[in-house]
Biopython code that builds the backbone (N, CA, C, O; Angstrom):
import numpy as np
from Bio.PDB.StructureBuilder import StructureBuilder

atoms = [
    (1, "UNK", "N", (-150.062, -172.496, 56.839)),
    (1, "UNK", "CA", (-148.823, -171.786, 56.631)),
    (1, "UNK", "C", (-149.063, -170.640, 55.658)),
    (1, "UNK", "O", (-149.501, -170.818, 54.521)),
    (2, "UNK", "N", (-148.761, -169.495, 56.154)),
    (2, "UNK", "CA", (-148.687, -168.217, 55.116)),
    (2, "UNK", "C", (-147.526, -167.320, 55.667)),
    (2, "UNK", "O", (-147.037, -167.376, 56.796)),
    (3, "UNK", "N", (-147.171, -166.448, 54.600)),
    (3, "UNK", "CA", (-146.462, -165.637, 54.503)),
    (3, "UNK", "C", (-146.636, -164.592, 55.503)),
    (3, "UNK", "O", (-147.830, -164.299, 55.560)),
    (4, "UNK", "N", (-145.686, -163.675, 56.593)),
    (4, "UNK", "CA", (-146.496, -163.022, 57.369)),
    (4, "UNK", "C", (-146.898, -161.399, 56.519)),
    (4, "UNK", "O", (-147.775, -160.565, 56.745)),
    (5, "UNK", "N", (-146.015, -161.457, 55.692)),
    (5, "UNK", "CA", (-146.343, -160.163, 54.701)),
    (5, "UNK", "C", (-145.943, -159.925, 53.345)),
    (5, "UNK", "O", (-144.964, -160.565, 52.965)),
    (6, "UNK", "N", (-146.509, -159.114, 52.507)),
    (6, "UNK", "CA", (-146.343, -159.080, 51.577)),
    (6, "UNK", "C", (-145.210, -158.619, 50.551)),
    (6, "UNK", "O", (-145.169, -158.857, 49.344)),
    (7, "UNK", "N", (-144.392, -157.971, 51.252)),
    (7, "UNK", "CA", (-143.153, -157.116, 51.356)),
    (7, "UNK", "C", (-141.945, -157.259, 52.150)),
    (7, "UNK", "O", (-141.913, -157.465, 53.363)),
    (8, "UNK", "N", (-141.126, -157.155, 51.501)),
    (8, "UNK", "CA", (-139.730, -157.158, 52.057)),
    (8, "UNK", "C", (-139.123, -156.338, 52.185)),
    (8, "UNK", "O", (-138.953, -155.831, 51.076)),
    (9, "UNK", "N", (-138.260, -155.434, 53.451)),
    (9, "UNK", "CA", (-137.942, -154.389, 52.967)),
    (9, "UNK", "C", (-136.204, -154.864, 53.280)),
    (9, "UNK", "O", (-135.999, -155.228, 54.438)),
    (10, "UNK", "N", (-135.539, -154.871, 52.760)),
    (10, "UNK", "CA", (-133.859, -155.369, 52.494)),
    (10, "UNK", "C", (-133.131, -154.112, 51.817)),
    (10, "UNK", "O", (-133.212, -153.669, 50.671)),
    (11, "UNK", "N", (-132.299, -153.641, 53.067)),
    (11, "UNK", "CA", (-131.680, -152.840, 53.183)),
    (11, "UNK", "C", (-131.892, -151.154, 52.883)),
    (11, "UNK", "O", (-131.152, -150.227, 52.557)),
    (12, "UNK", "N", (-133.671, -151.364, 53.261)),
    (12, "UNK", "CA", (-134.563, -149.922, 52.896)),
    (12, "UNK", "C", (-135.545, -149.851, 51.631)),
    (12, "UNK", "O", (-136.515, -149.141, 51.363)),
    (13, "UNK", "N", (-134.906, -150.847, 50.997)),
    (13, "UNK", "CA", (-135.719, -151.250, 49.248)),
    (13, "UNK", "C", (-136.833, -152.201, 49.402)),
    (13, "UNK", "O", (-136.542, -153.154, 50.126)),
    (14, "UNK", "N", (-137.663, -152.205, 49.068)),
    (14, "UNK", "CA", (-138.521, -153.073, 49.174)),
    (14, "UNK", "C", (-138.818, -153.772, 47.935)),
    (14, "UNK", "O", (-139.181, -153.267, 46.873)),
    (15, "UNK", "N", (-138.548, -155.422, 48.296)),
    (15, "UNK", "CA", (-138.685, -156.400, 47.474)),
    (15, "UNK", "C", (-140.466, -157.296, 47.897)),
    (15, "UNK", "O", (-141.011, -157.616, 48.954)),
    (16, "UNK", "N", (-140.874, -157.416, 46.324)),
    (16, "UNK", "CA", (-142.003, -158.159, 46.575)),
    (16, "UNK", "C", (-141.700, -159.416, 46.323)),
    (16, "UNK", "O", (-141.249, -159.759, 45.231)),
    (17, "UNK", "N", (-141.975, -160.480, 47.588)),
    (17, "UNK", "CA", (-141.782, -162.163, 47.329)),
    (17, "UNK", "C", (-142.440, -162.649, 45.586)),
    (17, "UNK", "O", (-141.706, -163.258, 44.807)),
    (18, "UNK", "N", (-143.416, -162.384, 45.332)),
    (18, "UNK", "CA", (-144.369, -162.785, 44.385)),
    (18, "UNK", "C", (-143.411, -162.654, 43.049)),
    (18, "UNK", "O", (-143.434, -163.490, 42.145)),
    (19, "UNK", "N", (-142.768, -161.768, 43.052)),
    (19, "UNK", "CA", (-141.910, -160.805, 41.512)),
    (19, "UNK", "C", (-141.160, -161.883, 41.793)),
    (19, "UNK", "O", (-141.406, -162.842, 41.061)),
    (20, "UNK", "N", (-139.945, -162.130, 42.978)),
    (20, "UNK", "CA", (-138.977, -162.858, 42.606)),
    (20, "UNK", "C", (-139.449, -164.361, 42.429)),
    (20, "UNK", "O", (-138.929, -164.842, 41.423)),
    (21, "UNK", "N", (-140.066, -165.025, 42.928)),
    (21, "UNK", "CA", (-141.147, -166.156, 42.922)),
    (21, "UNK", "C", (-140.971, -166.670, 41.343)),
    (21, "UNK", "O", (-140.272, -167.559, 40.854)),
    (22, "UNK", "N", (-141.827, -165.806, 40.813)),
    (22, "UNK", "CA", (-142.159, -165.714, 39.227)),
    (22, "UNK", "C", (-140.713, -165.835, 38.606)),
    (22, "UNK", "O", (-140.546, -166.357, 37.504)),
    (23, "UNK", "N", (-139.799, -165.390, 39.272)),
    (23, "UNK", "CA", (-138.278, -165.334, 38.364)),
    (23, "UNK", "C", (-137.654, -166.693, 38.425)),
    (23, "UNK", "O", (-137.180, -167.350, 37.499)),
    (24, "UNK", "N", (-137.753, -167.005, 39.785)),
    (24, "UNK", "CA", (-137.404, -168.371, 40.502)),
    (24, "UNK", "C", (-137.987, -169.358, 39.730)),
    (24, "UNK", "O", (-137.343, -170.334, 39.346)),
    (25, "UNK", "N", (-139.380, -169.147, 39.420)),
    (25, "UNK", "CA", (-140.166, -170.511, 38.892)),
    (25, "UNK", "C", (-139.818, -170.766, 37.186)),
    (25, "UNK", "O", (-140.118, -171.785, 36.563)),
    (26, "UNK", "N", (-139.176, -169.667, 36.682)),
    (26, "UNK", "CA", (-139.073, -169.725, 35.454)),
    (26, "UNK", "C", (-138.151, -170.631, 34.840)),
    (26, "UNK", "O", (-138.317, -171.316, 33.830)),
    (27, "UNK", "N", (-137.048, -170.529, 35.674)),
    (27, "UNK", "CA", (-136.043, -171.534, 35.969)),
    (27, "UNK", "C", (-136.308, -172.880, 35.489)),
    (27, "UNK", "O", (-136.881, -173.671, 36.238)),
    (28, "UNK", "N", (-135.871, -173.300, 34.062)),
    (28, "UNK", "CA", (-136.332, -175.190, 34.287)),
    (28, "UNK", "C", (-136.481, -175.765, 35.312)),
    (28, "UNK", "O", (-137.618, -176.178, 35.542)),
    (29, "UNK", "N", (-135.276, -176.045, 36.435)),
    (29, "UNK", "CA", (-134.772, -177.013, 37.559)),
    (29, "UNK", "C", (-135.284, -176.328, 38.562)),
    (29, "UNK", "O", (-134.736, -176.209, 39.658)),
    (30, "UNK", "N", (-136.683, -175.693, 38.148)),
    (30, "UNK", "CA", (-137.462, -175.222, 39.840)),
    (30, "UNK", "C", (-138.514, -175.737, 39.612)),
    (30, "UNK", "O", (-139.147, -175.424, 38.603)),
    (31, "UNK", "N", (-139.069, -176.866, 40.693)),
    (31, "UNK", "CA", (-140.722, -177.339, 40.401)),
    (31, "UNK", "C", (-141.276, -176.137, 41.258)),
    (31, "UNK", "O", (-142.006, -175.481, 40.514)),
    (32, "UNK", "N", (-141.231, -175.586, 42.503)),
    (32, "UNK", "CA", (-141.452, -174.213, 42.906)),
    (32, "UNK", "C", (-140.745, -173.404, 43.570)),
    (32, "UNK", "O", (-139.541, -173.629, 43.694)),
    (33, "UNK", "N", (-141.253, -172.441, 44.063)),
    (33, "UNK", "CA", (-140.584, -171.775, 44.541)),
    (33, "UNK", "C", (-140.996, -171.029, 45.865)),
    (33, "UNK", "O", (-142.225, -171.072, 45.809)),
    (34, "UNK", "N", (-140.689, -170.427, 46.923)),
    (34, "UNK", "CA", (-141.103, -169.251, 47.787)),
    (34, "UNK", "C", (-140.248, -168.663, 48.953)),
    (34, "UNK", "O", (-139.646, -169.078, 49.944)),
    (35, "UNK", "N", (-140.505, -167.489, 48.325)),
    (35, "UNK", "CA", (-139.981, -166.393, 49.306)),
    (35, "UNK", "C", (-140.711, -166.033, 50.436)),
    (35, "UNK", "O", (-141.920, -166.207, 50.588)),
    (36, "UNK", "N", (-139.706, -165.378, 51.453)),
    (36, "UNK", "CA", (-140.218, -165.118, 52.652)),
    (36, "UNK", "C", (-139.172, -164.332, 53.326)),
    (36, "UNK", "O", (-138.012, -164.703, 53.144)),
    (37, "UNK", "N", (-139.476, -162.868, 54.395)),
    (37, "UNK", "CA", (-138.387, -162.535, 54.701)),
    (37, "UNK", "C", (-138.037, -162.953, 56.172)),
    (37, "UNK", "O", (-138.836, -163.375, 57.009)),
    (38, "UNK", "N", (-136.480, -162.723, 56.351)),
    (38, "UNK", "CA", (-136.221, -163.477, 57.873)),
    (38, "UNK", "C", (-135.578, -162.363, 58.532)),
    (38, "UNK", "O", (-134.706, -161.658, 58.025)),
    (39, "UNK", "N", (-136.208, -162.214, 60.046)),
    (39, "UNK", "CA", (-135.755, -160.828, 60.586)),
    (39, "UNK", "C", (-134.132, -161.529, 61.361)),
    (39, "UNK", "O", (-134.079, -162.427, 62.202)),
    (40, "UNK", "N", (-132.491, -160.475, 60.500)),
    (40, "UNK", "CA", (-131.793, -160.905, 61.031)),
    (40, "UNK", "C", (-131.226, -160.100, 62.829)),
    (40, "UNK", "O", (-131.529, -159.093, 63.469)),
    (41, "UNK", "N", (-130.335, -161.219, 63.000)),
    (41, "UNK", "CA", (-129.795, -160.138, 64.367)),
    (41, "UNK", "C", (-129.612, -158.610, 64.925)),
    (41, "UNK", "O", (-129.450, -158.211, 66.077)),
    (42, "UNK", "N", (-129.695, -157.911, 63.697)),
    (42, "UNK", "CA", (-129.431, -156.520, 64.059)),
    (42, "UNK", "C", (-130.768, -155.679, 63.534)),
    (42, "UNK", "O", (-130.737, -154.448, 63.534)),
    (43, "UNK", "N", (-132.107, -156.510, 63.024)),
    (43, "UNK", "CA", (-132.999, -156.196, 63.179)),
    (43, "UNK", "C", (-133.244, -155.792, 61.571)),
    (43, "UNK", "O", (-134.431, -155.508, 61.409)),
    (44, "UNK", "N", (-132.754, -155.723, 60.796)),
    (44, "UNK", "CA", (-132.338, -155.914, 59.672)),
    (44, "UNK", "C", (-133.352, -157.219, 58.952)),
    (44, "UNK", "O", (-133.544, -158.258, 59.584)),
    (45, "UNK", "N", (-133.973, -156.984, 57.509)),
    (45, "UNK", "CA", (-134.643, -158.308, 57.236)),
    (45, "UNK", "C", (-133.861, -158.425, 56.295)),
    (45, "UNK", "O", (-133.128, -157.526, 55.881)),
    (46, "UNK", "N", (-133.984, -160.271, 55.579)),
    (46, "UNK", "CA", (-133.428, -160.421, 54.314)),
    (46, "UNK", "C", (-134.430, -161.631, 53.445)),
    (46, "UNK", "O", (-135.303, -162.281, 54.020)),
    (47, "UNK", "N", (-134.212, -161.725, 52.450)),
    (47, "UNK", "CA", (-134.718, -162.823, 51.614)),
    (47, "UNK", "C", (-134.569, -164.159, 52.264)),
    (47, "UNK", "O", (-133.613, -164.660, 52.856)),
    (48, "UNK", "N", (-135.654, -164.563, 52.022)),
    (48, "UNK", "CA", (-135.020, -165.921, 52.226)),
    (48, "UNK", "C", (-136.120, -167.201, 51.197)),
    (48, "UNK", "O", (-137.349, -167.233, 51.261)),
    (49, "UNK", "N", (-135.179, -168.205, 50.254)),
    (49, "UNK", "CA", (-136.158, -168.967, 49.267)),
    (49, "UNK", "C", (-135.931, -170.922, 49.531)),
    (49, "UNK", "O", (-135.015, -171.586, 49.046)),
    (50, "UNK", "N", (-136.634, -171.248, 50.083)),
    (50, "UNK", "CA", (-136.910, -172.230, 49.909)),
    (50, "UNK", "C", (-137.634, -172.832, 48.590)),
    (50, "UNK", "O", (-138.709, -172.512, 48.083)),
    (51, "UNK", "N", (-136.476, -174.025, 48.119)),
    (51, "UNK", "CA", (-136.791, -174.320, 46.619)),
    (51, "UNK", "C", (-137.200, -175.627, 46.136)),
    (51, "UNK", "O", (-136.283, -176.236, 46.688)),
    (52, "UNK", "N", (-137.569, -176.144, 45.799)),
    (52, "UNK", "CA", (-138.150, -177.717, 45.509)),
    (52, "UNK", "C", (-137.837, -177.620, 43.933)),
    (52, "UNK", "O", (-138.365, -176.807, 43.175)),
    (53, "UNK", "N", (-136.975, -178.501, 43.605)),
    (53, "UNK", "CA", (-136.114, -178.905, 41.929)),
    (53, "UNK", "C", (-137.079, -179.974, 41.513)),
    (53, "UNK", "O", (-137.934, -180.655, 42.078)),
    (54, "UNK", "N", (-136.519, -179.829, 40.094)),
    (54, "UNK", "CA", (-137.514, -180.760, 39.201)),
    (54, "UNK", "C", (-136.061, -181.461, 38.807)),
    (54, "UNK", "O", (-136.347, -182.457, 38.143)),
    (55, "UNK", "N", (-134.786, -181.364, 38.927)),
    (55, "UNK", "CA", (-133.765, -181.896, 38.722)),
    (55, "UNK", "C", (-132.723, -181.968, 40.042)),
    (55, "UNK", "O", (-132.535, -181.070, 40.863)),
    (56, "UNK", "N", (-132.178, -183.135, 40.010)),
    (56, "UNK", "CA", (-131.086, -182.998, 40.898)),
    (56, "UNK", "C", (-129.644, -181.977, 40.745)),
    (56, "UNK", "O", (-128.971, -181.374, 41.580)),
    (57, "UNK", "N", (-129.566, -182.101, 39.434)),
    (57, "UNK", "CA", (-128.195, -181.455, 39.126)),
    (57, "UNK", "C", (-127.935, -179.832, 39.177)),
    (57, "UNK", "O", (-126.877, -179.281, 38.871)),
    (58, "UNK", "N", (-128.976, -179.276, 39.571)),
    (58, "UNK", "CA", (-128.774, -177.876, 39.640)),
    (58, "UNK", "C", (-128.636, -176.972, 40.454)),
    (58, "UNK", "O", (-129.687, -176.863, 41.085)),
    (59, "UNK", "N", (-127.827, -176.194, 40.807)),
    (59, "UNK", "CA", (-126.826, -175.985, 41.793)),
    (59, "UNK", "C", (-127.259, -173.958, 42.470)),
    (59, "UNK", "O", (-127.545, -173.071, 41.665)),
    (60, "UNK", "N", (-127.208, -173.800, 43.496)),
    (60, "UNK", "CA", (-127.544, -172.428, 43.757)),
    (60, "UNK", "C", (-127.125, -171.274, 43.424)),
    (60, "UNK", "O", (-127.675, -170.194, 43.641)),
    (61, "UNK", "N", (-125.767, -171.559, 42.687)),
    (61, "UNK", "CA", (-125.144, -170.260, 41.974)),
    (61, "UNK", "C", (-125.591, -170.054, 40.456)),
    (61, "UNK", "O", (-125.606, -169.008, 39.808)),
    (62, "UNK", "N", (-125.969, -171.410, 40.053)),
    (62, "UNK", "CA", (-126.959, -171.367, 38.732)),
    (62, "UNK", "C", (-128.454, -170.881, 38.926)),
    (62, "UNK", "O", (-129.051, -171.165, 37.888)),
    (63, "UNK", "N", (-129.258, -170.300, 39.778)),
    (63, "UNK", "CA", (-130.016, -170.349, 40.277)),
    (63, "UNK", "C", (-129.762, -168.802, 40.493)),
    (63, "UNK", "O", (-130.497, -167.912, 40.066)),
    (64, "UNK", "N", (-129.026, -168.691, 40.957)),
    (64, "UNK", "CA", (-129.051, -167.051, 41.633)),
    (64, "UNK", "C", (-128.536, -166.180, 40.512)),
    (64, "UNK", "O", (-129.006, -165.069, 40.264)),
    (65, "UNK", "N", (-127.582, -166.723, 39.874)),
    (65, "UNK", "CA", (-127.188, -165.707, 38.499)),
    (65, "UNK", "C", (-128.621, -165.858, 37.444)),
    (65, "UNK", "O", (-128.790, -164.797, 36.844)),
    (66, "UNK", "N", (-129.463, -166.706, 37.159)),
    (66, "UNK", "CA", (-130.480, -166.647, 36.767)),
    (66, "UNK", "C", (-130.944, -165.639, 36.687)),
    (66, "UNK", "O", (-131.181, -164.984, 35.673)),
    (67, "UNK", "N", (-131.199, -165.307, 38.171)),
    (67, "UNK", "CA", (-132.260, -164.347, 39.059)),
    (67, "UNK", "C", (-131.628, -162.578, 38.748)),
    (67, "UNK", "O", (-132.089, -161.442, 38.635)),
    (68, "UNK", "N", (-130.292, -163.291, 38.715)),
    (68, "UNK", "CA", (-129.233, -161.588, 38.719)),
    (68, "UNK", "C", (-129.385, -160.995, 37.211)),
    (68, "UNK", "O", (-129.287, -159.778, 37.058)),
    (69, "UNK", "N", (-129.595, -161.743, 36.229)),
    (69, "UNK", "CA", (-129.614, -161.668, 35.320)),
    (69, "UNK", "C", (-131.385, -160.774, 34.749)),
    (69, "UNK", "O", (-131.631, -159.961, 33.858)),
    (70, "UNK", "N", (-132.296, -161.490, 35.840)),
    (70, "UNK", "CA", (-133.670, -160.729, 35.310)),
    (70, "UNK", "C", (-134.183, -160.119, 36.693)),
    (70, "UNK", "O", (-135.370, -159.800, 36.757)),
    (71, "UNK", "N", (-133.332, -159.934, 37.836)),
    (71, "UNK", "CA", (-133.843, -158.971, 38.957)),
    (71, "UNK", "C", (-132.981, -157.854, 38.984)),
    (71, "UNK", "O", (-132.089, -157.802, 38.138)),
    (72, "UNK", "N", (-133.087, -157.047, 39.730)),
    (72, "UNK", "CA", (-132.244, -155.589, 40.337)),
    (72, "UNK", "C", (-131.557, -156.652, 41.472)),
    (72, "UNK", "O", (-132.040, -157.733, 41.809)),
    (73, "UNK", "N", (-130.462, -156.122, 41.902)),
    (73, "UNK", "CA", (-129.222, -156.703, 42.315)),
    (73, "UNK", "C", (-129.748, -157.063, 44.111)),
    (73, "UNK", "O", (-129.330, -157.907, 44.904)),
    (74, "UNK", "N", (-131.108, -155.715, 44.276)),
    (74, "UNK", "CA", (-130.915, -155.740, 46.138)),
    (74, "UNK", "C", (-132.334, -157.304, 45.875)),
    (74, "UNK", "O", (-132.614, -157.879, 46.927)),
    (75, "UNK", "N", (-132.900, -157.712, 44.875)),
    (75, "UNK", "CA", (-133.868, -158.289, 44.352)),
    (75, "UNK", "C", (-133.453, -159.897, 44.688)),
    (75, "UNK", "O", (-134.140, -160.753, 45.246)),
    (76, "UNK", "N", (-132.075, -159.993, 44.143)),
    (76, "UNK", "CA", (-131.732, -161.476, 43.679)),
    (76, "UNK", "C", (-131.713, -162.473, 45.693)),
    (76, "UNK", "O", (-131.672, -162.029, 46.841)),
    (77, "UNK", "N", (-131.760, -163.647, 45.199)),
    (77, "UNK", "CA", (-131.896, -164.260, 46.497)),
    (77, "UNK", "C", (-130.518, -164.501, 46.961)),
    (77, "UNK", "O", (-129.588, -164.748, 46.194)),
    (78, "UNK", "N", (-130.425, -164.426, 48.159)),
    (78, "UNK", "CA", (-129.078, -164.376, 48.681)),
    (78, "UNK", "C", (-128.979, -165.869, 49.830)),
    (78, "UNK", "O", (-127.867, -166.346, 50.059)),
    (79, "UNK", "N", (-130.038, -166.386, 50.367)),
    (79, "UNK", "CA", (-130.170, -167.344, 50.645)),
    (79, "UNK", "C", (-130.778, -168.216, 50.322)),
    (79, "UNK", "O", (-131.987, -167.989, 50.272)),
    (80, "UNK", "N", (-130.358, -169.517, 49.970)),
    (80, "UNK", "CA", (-131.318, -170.775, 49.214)),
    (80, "UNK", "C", (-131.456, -172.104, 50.147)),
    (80, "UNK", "O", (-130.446, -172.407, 50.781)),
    (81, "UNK", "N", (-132.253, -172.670, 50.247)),
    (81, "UNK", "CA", (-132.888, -173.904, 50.793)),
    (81, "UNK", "C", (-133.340, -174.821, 49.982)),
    (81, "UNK", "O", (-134.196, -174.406, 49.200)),
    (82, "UNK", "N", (-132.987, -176.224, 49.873)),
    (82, "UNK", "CA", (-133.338, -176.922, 48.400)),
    (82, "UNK", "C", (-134.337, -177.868, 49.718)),
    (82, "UNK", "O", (-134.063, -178.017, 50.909)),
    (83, "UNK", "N", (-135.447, -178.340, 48.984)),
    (83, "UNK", "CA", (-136.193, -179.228, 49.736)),
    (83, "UNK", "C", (-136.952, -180.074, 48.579)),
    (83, "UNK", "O", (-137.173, -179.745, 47.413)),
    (84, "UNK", "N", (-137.308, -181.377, 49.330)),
    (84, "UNK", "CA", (-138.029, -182.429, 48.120)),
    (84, "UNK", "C", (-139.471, -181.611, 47.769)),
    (84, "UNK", "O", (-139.699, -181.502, 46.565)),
    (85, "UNK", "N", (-140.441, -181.041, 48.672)),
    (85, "UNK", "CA", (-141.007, -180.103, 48.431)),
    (85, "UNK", "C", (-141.751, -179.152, 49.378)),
    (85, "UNK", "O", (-141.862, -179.360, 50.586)),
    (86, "UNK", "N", (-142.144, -178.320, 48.868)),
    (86, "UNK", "CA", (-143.063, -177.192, 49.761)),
    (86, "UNK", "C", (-144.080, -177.671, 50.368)),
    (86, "UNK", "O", (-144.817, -178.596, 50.023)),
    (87, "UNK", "N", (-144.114, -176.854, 51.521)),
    (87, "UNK", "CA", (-145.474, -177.837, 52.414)),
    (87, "UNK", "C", (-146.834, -177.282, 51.572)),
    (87, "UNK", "O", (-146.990, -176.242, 50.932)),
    (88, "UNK", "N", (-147.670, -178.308, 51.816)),
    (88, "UNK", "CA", (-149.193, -178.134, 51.236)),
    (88, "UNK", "C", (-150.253, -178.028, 52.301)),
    (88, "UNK", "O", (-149.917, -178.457, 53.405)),
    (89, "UNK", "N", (-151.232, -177.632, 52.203)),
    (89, "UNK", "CA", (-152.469, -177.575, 53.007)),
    (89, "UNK", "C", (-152.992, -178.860, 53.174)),
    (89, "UNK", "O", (-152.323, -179.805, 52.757)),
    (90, "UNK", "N", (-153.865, -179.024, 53.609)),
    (90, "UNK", "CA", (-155.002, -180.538, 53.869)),
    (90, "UNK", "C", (-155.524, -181.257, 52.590)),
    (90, "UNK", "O", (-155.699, -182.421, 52.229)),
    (91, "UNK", "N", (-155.715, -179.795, 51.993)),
    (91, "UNK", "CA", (-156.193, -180.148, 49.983)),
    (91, "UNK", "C", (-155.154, -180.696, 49.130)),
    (91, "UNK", "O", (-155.461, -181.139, 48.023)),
    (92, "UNK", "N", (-153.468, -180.713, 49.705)),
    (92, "UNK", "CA", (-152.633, -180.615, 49.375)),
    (92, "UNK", "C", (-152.407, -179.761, 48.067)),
    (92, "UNK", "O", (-151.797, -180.119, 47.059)),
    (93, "UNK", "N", (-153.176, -178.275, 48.358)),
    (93, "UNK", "CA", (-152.728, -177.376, 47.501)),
    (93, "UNK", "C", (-151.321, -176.561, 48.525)),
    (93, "UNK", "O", (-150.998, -176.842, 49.679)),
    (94, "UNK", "N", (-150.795, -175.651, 47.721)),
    (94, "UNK", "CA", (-150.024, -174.612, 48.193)),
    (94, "UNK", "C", (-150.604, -173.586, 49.076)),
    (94, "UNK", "O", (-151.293, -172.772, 48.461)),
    (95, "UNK", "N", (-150.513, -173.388, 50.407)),
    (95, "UNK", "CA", (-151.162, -172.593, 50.823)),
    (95, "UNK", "C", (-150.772, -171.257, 50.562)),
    (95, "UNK", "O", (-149.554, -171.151, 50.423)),
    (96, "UNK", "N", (-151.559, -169.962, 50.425)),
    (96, "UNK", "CA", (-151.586, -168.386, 49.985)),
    (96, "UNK", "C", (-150.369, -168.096, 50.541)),
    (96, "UNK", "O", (-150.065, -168.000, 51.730)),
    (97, "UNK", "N", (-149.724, -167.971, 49.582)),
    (97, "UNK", "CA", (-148.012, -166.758, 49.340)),
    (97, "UNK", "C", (-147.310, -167.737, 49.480)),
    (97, "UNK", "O", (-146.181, -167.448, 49.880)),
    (98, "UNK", "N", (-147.536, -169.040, 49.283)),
    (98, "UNK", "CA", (-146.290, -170.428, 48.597)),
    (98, "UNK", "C", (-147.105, -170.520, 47.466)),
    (98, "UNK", "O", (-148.310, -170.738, 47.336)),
    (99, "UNK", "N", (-145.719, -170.196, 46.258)),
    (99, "UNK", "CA", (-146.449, -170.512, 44.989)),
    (99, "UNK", "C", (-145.554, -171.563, 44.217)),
    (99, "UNK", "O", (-145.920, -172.002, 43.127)),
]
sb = StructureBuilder()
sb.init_structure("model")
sb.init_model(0)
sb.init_chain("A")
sb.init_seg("    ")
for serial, (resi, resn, name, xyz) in enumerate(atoms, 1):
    if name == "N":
        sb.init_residue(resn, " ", resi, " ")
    sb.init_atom(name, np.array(xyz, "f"), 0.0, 1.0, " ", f" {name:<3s}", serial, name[0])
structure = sb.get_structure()
């Protein structure tokens, strides 16, 4: 499993997964984090973060004002996915661009 690119471009701006990643992970109640973009219906891409918590109690609007707080606004994640965790490789490391 990898990322198919390195860049996002959302709504002409281009967001790097890795920057918001790092914002995401800073978060106490994130064991990780990763971005990825998803091409929508009108051809249009957007963010998209699948998240694995180190706590149950923490909620996606706590999470995204986080993000609003230390990203640029076209930056912050607009869609969230909570999962027990991120898939791993065979080594059960993170495979390249899940961090």
């Amino acid at each position: 499993m990898d990322r198919k690119g390195e860049m996002i471009i959302s709504g002409g701006l281009n967001v790097y997964p890795n920057e918001v990643e790092q914002v995401v992970n800073a978060h106490p109640a994130v064991l990780e984090a990763c971005v990825f973009g998803v091409r929508m219906r009108n051809g249009k891409e957007r963010s998209k973060q699948p998240w694995s918590l180190s706590q149950d109690d923490c909620y996606r609007d706590e999470i995204i004002e986080f993000c609003r707080e230390r990203l640029a606004s076209y930056k912050k994640p607009q869609s969230v996915d909570f999962m027990d965790s991120l898939p791993k490789n065979d080594a059960g490391e993170n495979p390249p661009g899940v961090n």
